[in-house]
C-alpha positions in Angstrom: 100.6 98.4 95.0 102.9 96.0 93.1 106.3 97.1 91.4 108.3 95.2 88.5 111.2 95.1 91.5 108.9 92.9 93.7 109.3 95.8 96.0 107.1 98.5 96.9 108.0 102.1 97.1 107.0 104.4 99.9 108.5 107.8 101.3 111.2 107.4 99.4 112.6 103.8 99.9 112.4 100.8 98.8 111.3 97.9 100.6 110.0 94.2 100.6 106.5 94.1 100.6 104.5 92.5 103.6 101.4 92.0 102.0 99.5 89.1 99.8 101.8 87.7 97.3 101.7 87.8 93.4 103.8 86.8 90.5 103.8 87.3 86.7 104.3 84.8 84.5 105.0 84.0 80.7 102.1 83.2 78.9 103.6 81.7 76.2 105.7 78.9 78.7 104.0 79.5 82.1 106.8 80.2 83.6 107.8 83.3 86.3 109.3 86.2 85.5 109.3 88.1 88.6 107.8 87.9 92.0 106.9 90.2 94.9 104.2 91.1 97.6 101.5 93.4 97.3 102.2 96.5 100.1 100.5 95.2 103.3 97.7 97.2 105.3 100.2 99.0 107.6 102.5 99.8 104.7 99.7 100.9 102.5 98.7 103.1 105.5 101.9 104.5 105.4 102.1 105.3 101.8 98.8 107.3 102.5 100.1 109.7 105.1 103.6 109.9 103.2 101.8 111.2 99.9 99.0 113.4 102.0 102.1 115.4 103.9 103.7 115.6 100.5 101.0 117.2 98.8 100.6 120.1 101.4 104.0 121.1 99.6 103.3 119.9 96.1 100.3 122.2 96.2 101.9 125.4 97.1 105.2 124.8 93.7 103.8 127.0 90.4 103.3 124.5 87.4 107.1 125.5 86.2 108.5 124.3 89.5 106.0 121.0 89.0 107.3 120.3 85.6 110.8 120.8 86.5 110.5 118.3 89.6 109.0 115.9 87.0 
């Protein structure tokens, strides 16, 4: 769960992630453009339960209220 930030998104916030690192680089010059960490297991746990209890609302919103959200 990587983001171009180098932070990972979950219930709302922002916030470093824990988990294995990765980078992107340049492929023309090799060199980095960003940097992060993948979500780690307790995070991605997290993330999990934070989108299950927000689809028990998402579920019950017309397709108007969905598109309007969006």
């Amino acid at each position: 769960m990587p983001s171009l930030n180098g932070q990972v998104y979950i219930n709302g916030q922002w916030t470093e992630g824990t988990g294995t690192p990765f980078q992107s680089t340049n492929p023309a010059t090799g060199s980095t453009l960003w940097a992060g960490h993948y979500a780690g297991a307790e995070q991605l746990s997290g993330a999990i339960s934070a989108a299950s209890s927000a689809f028990a609302d998402w579920q019950r919103r017309t397709v108007e209220e969905r598109y309007r959200i969006i």
